[in-house]
OpenMM code with the backbone's topology and positions (N, CA, C; nanometers):
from openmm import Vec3, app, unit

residues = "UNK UNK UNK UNK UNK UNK UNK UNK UNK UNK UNK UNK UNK UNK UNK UNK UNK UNK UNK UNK UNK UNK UNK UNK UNK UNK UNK UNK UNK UNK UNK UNK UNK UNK UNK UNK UNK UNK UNK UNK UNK UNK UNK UNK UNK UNK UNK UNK UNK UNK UNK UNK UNK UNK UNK UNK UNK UNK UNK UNK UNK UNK UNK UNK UNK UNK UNK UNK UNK UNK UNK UNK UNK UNK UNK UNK UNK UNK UNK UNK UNK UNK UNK UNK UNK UNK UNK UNK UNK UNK UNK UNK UNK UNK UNK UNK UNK UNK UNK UNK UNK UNK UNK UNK UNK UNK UNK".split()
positions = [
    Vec3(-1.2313, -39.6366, -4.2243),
    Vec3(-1.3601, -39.5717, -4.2079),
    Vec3(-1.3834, -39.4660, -4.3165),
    Vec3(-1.2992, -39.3900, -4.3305),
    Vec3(-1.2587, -39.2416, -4.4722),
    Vec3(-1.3591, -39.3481, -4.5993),
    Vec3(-1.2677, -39.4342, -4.6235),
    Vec3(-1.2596, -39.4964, -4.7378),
    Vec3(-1.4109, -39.5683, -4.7396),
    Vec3(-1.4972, -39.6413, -4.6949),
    Vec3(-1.6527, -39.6647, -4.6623),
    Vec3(-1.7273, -39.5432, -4.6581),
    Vec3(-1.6866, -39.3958, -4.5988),
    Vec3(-1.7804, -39.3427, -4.6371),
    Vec3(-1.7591, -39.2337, -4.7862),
    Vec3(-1.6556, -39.2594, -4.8374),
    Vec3(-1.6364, -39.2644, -4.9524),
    Vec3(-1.7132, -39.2865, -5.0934),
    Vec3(-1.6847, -39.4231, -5.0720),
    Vec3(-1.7755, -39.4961, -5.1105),
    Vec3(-1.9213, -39.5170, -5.1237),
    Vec3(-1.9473, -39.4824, -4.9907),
    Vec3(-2.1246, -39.4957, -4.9872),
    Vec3(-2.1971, -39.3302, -5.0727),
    Vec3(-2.0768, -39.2225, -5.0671),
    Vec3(-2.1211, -39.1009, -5.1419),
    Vec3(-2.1248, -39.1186, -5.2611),
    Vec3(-2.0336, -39.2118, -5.3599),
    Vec3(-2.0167, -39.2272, -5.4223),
    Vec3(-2.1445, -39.2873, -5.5241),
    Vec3(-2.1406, -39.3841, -5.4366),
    Vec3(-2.3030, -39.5152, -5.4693),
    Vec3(-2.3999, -39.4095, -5.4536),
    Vec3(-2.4310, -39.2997, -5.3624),
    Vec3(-2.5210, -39.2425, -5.3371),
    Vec3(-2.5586, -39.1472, -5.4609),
    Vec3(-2.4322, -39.0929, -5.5146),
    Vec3(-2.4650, -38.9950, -5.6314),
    Vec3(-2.4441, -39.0171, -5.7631),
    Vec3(-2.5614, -38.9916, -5.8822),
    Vec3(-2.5047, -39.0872, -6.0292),
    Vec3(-2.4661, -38.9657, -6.0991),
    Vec3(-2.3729, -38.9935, -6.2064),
    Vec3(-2.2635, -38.9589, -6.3014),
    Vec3(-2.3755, -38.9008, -6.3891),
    Vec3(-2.3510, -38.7579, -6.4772),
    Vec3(-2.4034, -38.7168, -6.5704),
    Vec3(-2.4029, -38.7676, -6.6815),
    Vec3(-2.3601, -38.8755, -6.6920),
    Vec3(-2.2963, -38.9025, -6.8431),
    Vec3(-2.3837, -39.0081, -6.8798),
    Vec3(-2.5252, -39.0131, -6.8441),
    Vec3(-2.6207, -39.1122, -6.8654),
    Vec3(-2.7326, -38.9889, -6.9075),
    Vec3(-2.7333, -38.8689, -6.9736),
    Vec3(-2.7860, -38.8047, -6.9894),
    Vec3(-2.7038, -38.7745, -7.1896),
    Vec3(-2.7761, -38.7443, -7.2515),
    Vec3(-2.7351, -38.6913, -7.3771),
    Vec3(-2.7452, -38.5769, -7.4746),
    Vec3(-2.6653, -38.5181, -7.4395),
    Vec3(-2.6488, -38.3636, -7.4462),
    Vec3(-2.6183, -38.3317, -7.5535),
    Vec3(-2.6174, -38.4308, -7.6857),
    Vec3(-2.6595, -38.4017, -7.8232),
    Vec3(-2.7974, -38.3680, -7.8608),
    Vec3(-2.9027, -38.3947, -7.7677),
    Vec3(-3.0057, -38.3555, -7.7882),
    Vec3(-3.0978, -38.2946, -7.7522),
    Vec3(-3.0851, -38.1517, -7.6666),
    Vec3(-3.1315, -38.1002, -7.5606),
    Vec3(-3.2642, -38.1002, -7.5948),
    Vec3(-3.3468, -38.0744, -7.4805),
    Vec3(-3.5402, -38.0838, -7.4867),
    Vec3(-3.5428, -37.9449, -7.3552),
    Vec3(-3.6501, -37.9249, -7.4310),
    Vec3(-3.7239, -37.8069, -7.3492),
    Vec3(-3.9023, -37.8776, -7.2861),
    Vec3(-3.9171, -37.9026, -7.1953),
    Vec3(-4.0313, -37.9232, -7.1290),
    Vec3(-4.1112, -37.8106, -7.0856),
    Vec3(-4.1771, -37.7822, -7.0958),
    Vec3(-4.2964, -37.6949, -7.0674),
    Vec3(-4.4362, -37.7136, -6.9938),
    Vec3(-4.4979, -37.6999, -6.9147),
    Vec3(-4.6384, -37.7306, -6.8475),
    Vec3(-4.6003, -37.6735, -6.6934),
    Vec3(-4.6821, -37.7800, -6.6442),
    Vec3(-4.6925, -37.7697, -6.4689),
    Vec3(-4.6720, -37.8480, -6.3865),
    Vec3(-4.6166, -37.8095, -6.2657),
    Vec3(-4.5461, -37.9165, -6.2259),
    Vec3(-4.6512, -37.9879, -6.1324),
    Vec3(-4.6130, -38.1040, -6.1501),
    Vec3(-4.6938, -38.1449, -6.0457),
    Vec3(-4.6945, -38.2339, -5.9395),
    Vec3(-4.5295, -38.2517, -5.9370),
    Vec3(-4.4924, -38.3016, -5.8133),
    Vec3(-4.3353, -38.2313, -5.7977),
    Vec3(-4.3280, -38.2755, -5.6859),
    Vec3(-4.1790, -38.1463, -5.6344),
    Vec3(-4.0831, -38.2314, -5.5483),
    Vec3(-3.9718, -38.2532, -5.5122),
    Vec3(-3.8945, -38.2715, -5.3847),
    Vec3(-3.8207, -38.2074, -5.3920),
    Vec3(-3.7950, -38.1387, -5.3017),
    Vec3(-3.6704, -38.0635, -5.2751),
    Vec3(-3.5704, -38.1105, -5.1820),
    Vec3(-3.5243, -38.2439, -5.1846),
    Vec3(-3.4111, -38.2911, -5.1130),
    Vec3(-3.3061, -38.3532, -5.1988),
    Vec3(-3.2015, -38.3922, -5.1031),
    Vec3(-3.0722, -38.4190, -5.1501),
    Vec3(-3.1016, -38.5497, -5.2213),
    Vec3(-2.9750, -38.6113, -5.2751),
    Vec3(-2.8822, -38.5109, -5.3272),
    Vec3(-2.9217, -38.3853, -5.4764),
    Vec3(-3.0397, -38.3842, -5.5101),
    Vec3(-3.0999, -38.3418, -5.6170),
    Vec3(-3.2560, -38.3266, -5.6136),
    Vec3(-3.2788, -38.1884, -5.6041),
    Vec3(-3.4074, -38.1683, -5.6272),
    Vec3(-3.4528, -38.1903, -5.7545),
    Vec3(-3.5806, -38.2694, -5.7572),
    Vec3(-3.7032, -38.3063, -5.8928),
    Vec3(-3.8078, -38.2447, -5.8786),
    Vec3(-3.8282, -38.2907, -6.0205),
    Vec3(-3.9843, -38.2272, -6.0185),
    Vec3(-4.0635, -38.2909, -6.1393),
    Vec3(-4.2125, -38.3309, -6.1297),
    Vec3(-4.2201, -38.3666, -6.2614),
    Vec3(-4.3172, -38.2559, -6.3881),
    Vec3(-4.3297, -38.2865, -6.4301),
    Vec3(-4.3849, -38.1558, -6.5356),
    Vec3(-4.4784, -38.1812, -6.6403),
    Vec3(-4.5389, -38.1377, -6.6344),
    Vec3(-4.6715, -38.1892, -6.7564),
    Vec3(-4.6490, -38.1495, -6.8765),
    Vec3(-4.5952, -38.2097, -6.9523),
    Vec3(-4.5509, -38.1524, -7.0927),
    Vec3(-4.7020, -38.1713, -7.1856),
    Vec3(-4.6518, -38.1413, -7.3070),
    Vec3(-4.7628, -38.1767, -7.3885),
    Vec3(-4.7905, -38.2897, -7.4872),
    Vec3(-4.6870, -38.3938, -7.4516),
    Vec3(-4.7327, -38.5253, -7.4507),
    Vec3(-4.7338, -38.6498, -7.3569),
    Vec3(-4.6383, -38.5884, -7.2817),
    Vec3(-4.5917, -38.6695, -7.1356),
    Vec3(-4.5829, -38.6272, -7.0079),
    Vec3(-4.5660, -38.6365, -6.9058),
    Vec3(-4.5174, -38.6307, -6.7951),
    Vec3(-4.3691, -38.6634, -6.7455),
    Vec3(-4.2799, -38.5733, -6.7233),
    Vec3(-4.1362, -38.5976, -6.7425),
    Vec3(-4.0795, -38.5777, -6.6207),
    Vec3(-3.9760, -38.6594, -6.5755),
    Vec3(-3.9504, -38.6266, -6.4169),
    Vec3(-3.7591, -38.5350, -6.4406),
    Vec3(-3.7638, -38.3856, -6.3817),
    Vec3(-3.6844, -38.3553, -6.4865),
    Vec3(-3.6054, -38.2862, -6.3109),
    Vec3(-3.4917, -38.3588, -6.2961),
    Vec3(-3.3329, -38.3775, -6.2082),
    Vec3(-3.3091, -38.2208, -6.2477),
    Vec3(-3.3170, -38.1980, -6.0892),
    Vec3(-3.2847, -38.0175, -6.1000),
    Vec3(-3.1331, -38.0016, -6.0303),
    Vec3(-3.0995, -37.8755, -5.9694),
    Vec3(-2.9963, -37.9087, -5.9142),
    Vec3(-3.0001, -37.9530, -5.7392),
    Vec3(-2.8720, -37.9370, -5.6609),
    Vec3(-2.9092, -37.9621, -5.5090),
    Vec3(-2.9599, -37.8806, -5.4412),
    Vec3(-3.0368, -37.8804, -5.3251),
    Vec3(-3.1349, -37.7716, -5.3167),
    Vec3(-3.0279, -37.6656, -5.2189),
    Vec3(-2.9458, -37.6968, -5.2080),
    Vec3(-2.8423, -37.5574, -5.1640),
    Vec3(-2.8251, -37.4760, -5.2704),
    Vec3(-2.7972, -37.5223, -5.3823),
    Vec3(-2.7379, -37.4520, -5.4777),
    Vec3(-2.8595, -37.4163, -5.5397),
    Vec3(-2.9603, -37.4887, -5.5442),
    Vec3(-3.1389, -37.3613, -5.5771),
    Vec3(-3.1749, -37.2890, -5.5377),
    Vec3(-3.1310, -37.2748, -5.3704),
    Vec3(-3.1585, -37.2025, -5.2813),
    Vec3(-3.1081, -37.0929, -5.2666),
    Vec3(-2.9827, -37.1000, -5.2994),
    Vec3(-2.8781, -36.9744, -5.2937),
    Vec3(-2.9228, -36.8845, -5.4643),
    Vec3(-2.9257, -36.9833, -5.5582),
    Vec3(-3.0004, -36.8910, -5.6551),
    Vec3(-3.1744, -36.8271, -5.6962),
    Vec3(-3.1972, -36.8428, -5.5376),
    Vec3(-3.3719, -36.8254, -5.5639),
    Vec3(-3.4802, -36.8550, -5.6221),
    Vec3(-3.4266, -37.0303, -5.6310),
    Vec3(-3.4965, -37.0923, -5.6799),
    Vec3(-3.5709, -37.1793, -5.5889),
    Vec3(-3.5631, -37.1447, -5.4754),
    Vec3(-3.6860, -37.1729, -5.3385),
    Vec3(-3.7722, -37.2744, -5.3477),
    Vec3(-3.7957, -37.3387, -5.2592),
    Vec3(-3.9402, -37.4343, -5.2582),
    Vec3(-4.0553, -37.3492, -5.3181),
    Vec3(-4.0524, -37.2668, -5.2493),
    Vec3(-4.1688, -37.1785, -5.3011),
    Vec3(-4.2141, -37.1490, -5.4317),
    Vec3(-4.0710, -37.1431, -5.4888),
    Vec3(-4.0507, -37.0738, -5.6594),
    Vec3(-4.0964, -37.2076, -5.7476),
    Vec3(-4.0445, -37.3231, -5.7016),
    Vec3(-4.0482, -37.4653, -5.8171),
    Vec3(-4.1139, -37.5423, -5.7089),
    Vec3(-4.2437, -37.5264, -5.7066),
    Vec3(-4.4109, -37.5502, -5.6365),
    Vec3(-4.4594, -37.6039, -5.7113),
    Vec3(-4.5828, -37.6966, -5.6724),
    Vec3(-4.6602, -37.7641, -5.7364),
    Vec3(-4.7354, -37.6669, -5.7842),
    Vec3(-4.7760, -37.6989, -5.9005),
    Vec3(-4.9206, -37.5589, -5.9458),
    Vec3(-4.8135, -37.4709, -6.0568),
    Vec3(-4.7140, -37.4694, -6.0268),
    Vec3(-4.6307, -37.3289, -6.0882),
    Vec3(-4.5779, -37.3844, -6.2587),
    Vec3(-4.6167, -37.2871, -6.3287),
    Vec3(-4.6057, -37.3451, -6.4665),
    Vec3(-4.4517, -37.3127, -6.4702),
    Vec3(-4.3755, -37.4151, -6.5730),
    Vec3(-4.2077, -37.3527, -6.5415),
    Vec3(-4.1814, -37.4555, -6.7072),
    Vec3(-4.0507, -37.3901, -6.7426),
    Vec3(-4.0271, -37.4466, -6.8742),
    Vec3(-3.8696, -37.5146, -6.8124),
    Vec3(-3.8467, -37.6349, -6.8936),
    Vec3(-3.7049, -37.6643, -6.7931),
    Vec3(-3.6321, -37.6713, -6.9303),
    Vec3(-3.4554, -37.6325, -7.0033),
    Vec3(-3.4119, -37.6872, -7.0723),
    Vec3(-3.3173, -37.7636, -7.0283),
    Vec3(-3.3140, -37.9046, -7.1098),
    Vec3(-3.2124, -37.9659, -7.0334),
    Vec3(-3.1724, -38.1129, -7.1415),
    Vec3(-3.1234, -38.2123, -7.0634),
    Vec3(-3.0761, -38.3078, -7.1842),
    Vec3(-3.1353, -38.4848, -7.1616),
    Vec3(-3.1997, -38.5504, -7.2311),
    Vec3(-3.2599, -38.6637, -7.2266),
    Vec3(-3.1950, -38.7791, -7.1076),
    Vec3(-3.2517, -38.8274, -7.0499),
    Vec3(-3.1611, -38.9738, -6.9995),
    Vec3(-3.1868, -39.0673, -7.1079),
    Vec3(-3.0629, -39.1264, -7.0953),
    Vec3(-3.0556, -39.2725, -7.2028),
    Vec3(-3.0501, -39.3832, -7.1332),
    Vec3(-3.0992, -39.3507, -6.9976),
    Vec3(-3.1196, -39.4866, -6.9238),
    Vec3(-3.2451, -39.4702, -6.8378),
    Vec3(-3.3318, -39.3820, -6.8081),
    Vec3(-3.4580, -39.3772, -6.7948),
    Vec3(-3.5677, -39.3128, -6.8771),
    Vec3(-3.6327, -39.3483, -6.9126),
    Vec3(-3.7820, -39.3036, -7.0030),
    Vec3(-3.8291, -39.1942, -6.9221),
    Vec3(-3.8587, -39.0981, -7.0078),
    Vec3(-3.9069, -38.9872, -7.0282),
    Vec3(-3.8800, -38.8927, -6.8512),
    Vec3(-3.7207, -38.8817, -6.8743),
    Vec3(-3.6491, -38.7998, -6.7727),
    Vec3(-3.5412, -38.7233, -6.8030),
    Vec3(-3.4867, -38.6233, -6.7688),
    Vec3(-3.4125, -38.5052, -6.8724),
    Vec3(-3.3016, -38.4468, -6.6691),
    Vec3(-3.2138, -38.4061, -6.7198),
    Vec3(-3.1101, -38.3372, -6.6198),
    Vec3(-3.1465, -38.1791, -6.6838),
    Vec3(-3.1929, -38.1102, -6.5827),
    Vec3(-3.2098, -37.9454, -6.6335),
    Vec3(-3.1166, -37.8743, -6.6493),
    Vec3(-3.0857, -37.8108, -6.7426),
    Vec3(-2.9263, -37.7126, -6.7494),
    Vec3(-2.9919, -37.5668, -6.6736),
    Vec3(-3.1475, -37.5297, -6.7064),
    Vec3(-3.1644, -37.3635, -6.6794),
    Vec3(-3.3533, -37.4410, -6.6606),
    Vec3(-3.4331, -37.3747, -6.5860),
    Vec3(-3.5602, -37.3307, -6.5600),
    Vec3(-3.5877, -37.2113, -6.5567),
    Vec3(-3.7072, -37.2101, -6.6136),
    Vec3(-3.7789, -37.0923, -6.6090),
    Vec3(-3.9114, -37.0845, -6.5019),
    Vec3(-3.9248, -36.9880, -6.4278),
    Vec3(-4.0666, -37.0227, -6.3704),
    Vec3(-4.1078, -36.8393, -6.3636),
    Vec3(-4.2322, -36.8100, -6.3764),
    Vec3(-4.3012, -36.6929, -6.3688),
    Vec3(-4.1781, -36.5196, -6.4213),
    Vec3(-4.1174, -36.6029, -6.5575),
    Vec3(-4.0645, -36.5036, -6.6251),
    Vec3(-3.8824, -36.5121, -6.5942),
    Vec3(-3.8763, -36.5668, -6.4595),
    Vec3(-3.7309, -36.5661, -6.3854),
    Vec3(-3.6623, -36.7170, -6.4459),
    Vec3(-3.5587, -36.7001, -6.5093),
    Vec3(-3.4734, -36.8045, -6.5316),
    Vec3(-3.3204, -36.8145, -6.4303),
    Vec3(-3.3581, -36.9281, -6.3900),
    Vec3(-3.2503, -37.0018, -6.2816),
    Vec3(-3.1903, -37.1000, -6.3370),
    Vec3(-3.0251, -37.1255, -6.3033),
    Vec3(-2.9395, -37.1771, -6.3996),
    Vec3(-2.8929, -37.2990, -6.3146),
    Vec3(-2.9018, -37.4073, -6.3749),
    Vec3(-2.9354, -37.5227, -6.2701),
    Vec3(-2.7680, -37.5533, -6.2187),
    Vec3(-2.6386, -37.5268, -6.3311),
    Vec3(-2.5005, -37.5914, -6.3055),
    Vec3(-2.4202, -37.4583, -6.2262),
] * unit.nanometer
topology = app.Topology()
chain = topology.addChain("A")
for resn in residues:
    res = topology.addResidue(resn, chain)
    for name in ("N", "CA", "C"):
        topology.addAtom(name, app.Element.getBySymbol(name[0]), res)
């Protein structure tokens, strides 16, 4: 039984290493969609050529750094830096956000 649910955490959560951190990007705009559930809160962000769906951290660990539902809201302009996926189009893993002057550190 250990060993199945193991496993299913496993399948459930993907590896950073599909992200490429030779080339970090900074996104900037507004967000305009949000989840704040497991295992990883998103959000997507209106950049200024795209729309980017940009993998924040788990919302315990946003939460404990005051980075609140409230704080990373739809409407709320926020800058994210972070590193490209090389296996989905125009999606980034956030290292740090910024929202209304306050920077929150996503690792």
């Amino acid at each position: 039984m250990m060993r199945s649910v193991i496993l299913l955490a496993a399948l459930g959560h993907h590896g950073w290493g599909s992200y490429d951190a030779s080339k970090p990007v900074t996104v900037t705009g507004p967000i305009v969609t949000a989840k704040f559930e497991n295992p990883h809160a998103t959000i997507a962000v209106r950049g200024n050529d795209k729309v980017w769906t940009v993998t924040l951290a788990p919302p315990s660990r946003m939460s404990s750094r005051g980075a609140t539902e409230k704080v990373v809201a739809v409407g709320q302009n926020v800058s994210a830096y972070g590193y490209p996926s090389t296996v989905e189009k125009d999606e980034m893993r956030a290292e740090r956000i910024t929202v209304n002057g306050k920077t929150y550190e996503m690792r």
